[in-house]
C-alpha positions as CSV (number, residue, x, y, z in Angstrom):
1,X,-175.7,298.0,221.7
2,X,-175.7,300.0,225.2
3,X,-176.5,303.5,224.5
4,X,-175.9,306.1,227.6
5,X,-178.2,309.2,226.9
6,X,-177.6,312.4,228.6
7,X,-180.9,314.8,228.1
8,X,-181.8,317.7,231.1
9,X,-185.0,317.6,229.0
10,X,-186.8,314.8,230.2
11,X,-189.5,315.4,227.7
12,X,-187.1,315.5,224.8
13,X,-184.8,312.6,226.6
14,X,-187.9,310.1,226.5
15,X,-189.3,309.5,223.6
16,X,-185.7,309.1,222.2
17,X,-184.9,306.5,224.7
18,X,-188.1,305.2,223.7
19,X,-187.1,304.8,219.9
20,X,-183.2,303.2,220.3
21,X,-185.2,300.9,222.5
22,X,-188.1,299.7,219.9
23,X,-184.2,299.5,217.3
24,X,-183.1,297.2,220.3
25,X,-180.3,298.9,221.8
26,X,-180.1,298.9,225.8
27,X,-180.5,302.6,227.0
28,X,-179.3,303.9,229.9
29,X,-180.6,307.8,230.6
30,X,-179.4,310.6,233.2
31,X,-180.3,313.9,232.8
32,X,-176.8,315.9,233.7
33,X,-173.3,315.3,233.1
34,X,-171.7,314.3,236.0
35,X,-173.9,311.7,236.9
36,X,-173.0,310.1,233.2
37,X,-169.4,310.4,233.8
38,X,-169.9,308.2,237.0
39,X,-172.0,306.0,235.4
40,X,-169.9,305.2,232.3
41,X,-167.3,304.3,234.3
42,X,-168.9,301.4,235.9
43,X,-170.4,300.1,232.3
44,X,-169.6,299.1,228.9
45,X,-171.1,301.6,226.5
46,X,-169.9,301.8,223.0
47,X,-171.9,304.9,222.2
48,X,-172.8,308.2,224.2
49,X,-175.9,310.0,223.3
50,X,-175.5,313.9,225.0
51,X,-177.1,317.0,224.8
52,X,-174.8,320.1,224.9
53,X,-176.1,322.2,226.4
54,X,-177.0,321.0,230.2
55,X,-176.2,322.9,233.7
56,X,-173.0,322.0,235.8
57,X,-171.3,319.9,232.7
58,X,-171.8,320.4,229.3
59,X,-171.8,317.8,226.8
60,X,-168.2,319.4,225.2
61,X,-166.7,318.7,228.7
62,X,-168.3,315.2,228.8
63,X,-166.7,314.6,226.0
64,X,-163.3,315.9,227.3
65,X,-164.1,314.1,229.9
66,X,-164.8,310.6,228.2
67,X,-161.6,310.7,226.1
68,X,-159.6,311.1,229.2
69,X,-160.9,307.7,230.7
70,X,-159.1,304.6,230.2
71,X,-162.0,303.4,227.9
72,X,-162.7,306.5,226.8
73,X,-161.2,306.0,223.6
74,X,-163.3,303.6,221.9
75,X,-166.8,305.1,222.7
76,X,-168.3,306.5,219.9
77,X,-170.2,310.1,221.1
78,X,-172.7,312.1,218.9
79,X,-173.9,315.6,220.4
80,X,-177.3,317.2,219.9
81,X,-178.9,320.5,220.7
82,X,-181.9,323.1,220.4
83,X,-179.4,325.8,219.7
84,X,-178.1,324.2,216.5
85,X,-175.5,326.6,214.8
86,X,-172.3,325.8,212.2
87,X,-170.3,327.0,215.1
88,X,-171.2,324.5,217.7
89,X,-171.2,321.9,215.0
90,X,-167.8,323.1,214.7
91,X,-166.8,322.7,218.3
92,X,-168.2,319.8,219.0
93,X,-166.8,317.8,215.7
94,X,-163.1,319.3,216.8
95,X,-164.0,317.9,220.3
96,X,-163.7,314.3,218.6
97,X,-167.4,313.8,218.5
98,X,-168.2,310.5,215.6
99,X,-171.3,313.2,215.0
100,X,-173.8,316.3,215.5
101,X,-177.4,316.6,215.2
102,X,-179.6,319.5,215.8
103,X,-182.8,319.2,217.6
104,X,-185.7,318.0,217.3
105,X,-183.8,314.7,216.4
106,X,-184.7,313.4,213.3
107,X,-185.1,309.5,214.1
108,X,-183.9,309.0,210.8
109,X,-180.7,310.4,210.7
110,X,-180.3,309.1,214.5
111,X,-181.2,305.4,213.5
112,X,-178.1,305.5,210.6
113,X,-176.0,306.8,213.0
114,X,-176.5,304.1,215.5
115,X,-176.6,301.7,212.5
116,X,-173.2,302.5,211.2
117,X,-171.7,302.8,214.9
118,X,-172.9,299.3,215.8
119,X,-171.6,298.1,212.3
120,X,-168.4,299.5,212.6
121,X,-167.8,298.4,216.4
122,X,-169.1,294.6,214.9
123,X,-166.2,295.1,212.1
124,X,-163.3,295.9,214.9
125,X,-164.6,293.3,217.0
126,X,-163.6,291.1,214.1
127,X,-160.3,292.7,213.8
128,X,-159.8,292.2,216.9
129,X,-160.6,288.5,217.2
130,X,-158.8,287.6,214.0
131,X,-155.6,289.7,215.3
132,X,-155.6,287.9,218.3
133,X,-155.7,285.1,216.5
134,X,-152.6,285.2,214.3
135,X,-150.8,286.3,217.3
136,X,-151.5,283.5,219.2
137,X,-150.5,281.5,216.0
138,X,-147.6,283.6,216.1
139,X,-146.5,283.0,220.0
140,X,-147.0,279.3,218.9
141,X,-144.2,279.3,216.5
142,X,-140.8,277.7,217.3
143,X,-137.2,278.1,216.5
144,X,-137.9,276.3,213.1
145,X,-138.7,279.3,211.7
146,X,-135.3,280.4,211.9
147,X,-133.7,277.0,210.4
148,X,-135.7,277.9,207.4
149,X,-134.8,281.2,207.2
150,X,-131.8,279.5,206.5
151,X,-132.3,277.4,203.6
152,X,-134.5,280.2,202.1
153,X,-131.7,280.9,199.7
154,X,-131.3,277.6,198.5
155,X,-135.1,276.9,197.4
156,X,-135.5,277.0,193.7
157,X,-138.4,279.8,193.7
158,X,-136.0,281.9,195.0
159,X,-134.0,282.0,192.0
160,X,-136.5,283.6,189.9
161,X,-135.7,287.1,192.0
162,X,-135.7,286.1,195.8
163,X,-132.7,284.5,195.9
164,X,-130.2,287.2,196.5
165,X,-132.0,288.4,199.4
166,X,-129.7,290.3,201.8
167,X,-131.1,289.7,205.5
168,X,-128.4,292.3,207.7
169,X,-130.9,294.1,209.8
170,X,-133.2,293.3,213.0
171,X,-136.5,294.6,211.5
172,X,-135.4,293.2,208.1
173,X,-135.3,289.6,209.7
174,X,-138.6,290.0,211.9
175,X,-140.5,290.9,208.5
176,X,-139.0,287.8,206.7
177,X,-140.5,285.9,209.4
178,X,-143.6,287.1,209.5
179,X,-143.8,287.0,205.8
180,X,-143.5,283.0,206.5
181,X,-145.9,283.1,209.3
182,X,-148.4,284.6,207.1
183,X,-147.4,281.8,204.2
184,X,-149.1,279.1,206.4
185,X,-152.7,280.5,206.2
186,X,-153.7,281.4,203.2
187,X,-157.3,283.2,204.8
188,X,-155.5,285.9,206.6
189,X,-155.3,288.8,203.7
190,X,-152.1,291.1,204.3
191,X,-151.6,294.5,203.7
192,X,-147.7,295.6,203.3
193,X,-146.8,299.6,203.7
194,X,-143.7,301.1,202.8
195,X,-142.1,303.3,200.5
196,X,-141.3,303.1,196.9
197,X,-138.4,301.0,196.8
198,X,-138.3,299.4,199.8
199,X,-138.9,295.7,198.4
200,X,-142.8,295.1,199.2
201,X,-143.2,293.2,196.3
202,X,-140.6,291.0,197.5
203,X,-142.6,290.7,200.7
204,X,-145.4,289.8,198.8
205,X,-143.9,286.8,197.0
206,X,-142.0,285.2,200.0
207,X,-146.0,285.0,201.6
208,X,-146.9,283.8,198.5
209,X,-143.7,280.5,198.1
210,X,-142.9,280.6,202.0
211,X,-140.8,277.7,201.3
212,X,-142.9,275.4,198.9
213,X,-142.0,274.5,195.7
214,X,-145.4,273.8,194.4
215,X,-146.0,276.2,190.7
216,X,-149.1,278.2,192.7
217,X,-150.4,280.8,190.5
218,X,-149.0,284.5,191.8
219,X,-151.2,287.2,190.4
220,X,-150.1,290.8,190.4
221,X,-152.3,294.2,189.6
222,X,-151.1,297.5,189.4
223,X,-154.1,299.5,190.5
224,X,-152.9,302.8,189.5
225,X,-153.2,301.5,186.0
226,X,-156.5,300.9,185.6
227,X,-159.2,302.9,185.3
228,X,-162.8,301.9,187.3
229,X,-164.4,300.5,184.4
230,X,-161.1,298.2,183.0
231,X,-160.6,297.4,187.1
232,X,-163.7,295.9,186.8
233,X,-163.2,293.7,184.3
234,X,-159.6,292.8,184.6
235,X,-160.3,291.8,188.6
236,X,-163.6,290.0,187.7
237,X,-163.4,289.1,184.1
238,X,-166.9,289.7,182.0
239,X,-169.4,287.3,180.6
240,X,-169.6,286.5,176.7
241,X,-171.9,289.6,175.3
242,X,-170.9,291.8,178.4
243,X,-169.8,294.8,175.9
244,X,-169.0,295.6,172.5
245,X,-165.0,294.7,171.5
246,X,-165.0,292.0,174.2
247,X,-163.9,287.8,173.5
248,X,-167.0,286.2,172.3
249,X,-166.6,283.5,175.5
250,X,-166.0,286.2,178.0
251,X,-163.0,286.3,179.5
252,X,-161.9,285.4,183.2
253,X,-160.8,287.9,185.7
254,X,-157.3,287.7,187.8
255,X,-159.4,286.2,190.5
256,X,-159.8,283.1,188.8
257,X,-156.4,283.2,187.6
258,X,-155.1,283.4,191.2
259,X,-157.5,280.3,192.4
260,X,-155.4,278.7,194.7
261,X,-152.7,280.9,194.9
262,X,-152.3,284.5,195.8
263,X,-153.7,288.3,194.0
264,X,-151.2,290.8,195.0
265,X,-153.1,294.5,194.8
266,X,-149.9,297.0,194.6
267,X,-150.9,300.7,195.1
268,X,-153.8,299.4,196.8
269,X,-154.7,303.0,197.8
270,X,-155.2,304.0,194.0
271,X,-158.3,301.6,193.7
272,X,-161.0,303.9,192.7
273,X,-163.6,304.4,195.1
274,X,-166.6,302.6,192.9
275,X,-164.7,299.5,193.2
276,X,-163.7,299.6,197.1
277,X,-167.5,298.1,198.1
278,X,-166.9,295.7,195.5
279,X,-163.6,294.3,196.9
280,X,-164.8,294.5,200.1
281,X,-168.1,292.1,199.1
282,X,-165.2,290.2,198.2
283,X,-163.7,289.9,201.0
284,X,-166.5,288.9,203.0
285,X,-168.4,286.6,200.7
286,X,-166.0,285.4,199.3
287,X,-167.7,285.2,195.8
288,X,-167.9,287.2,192.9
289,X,-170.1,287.7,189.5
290,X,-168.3,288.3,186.6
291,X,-169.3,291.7,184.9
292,X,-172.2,291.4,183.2
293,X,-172.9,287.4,184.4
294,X,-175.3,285.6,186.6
295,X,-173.5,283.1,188.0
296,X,-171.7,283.5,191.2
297,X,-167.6,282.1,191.6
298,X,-166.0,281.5,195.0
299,X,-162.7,282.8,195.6
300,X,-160.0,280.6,196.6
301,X,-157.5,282.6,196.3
302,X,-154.7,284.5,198.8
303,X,-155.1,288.5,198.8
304,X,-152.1,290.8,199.3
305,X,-151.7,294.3,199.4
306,X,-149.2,296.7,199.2
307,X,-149.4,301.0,199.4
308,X,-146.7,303.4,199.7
309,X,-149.1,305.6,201.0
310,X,-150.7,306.3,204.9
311,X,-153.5,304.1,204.0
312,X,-154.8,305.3,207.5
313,X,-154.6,308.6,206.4
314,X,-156.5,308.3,203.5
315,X,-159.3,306.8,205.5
316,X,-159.4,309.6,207.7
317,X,-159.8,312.0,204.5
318,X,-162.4,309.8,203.4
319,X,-160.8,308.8,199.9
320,X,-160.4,305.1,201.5
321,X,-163.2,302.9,203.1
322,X,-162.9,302.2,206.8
323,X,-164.0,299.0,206.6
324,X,-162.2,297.4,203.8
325,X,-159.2,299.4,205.2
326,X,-159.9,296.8,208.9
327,X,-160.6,293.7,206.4
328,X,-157.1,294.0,204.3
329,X,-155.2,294.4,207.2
330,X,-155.8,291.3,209.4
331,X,-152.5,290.6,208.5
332,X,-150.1,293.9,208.5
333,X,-145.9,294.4,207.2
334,X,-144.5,297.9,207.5
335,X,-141.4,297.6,205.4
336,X,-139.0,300.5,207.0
337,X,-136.8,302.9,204.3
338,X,-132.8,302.2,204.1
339,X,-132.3,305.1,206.2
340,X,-134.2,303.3,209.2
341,X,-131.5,300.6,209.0
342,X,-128.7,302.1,208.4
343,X,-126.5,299.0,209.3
344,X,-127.8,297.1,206.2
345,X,-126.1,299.6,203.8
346,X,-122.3,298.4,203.8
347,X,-123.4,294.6,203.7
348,X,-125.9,295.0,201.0
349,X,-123.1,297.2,199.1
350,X,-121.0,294.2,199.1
351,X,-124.1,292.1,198.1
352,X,-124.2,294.1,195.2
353,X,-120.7,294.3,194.1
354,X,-120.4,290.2,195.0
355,X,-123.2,289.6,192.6
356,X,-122.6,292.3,190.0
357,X,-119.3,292.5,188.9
358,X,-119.4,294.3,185.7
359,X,-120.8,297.4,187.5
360,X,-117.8,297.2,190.0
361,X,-115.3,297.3,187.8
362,X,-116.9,300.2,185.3
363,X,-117.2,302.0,188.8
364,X,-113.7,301.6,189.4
365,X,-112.6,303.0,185.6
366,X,-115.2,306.0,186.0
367,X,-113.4,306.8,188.8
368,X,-109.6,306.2,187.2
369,X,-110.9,308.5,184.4
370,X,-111.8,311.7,186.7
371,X,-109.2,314.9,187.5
372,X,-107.5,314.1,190.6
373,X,-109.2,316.6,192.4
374,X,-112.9,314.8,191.3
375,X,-115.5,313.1,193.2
């Protein structure tokens, strides 16, 4: 990783130069701020490494500085100084600095800084690449996409709840076909956000049939439901013996249920936090041990998930991992509310009364029965 330090102390600046280089990062040094500014702008440097307090520029205003570039953006700056106080820390965290550490540096503390930086960037990178990706995949596709929107109602797996979908919106349309763009690869995991009520669960099943027929296993868990310990067990399964009251075989987890098909995680956001590193081992192994076995499974199996939360948010509060936030959203739905699409409302109204006419006609004598004056 390229490293640009900014030290007026040569004889501090040195010897930490010096130590990112033995870790193997490139380090470029300069000992005020200006000279930095013109020199980040003619490199790639994913991290700045600044004292605060320097003559001419401080390292608060090289950051402001930074941020306002182009590239700014995505470089990661940690400030240091001699005159370490809570209100400086303060300052410079408000600033948008990824961290603070006081001087003398201690080389631990820098090294797991550098370390999750470098990890982090690797992670986006991924993002990135598997982003781009999709939406080449996407840019690929041809009008057949819409001739199957059209014979979506008439498929067979649509009758067990998807086939009264009522498609009267622009953004309702575009989801749809992304949900079938995401139905053809089954290695892009897909997080869908959107309120309570807003059909994400529906979503989830049309990536899941797309327009197949075949009986692939669907797998749902509510993970506001479970508690860490039965999370565990219900996601993984357990090993015969794993704990008192369990099956004598052991018993296997929704992962193995949903081999070859698709796990749909609703209130994704409620997973407790023990079991976040776990999915995410998941994720990026692709195997499993059941609790309290030795043996390792692949997973074959389709991940969706679904919040009605900021999932973002969370992850800026720090009640949501980062990176397993990056991982389940390779593939990303934002389902808008009713009031977003306001033109679906009298079409869907008529949906309803078409297909349900028993509550039409008790709606008509509730209303027959009111004072003339009612409403």
């Amino acid at each position: 990783m390229n490293i640009l330090l900014v030290d007026d102390d040569e004889a501090s600046r040195a010897p930490i130069a010096e130590f990112l280089r033995e870790l193997g990062h490139t380090v470029t040094e300069c000992d005020n701020g200006a000279e930095a500014l013109t020199i980040f702008t003619t490199g790639d440097f994913p991290m700045v490494l600044s004292d605060i307090r320097m003559p001419q520029m401080s390292g608060l205003e090289l950051l402001q500085a930074l941020a306002e570039l182009p590239n700014g953006q995505d470089t990661d700056v940690v400030l240091f100084t001699g005159y370490a106080d809570m209100k400086s820390a303060v300052a410079a965290l408000r600033a948008g600095a990824y961290d603070y550490l006081p001087k003398p540096i201690n080389v631990e503390e820098l090294a797991a800084i550098t370390e999750r930086i470098a990890e982090y960037r690797s992670l986006r990178r991924e993002h990135q690449r598997l982003t781009a990706r999709f939406r080449e995949e996407v840019d690929a596709a041809t009008a057949d996409v819409r001739r199957e929107l059209d014979q979506l109602k008439k498929q067979p797996m649509f009758s067990l709840g998807l086939g009264q979908i009522g498609i009267f919106s622009p953004s309702w349309r575009q989801i749809i076909e992304e949900a079938q763009k995401y139905h053809h690869d089954r290695s892009i995991p897909v997080l869908i956000q959107g309120e309570t009520g807003t059909g994400k669960e529906i979503i989830a099943k049309i990536i899941h049939f797309g327009l197949s027929n075949e009986p692939l296993p669907y797998i749902a868990i509510n993970c506001a439901a479970l508690t860490t310990t039965l999370f565990e067990s219900e996601l993984f399964g357990y090993a015969a013996g794993a704990f008192t009251g369990g099956q004598t075989g052991g018993q296997k987890g929704k992962l193995d249920l949903a081999t070859g098909g698709t796990l749909f995680l609703d209130e994704i956001s409620e997973i407790p936090f023990k079991m976040q590193s776990k999915l995410l081992r998941v994720l990026q192994e692709k195997e499993y041990y059941r609790v309290g076995g030795l043996k390792k499974h692949k997973v074959d199996a389709r991940i969706i998930c679904a919040t009605n939360v900021d999932l973002a948010q969370r992850v800026a509060e720090g009640k949501f991992r980062r990176d397993l936030y990056f991982r389940l959203r390779v593939g990303e739905i934002r389902v808008p509310p009713l009031r977003e699409r306001k033109e679906a409302i009298l079409p869907l109204a008529q949906l309803f009364c078409a297909n349900f006419p028993d509550l039409k006609a008790n709606s008509f004598n509730a209303s027959m029965k009111k004072p003339a004056n009612g409403f």
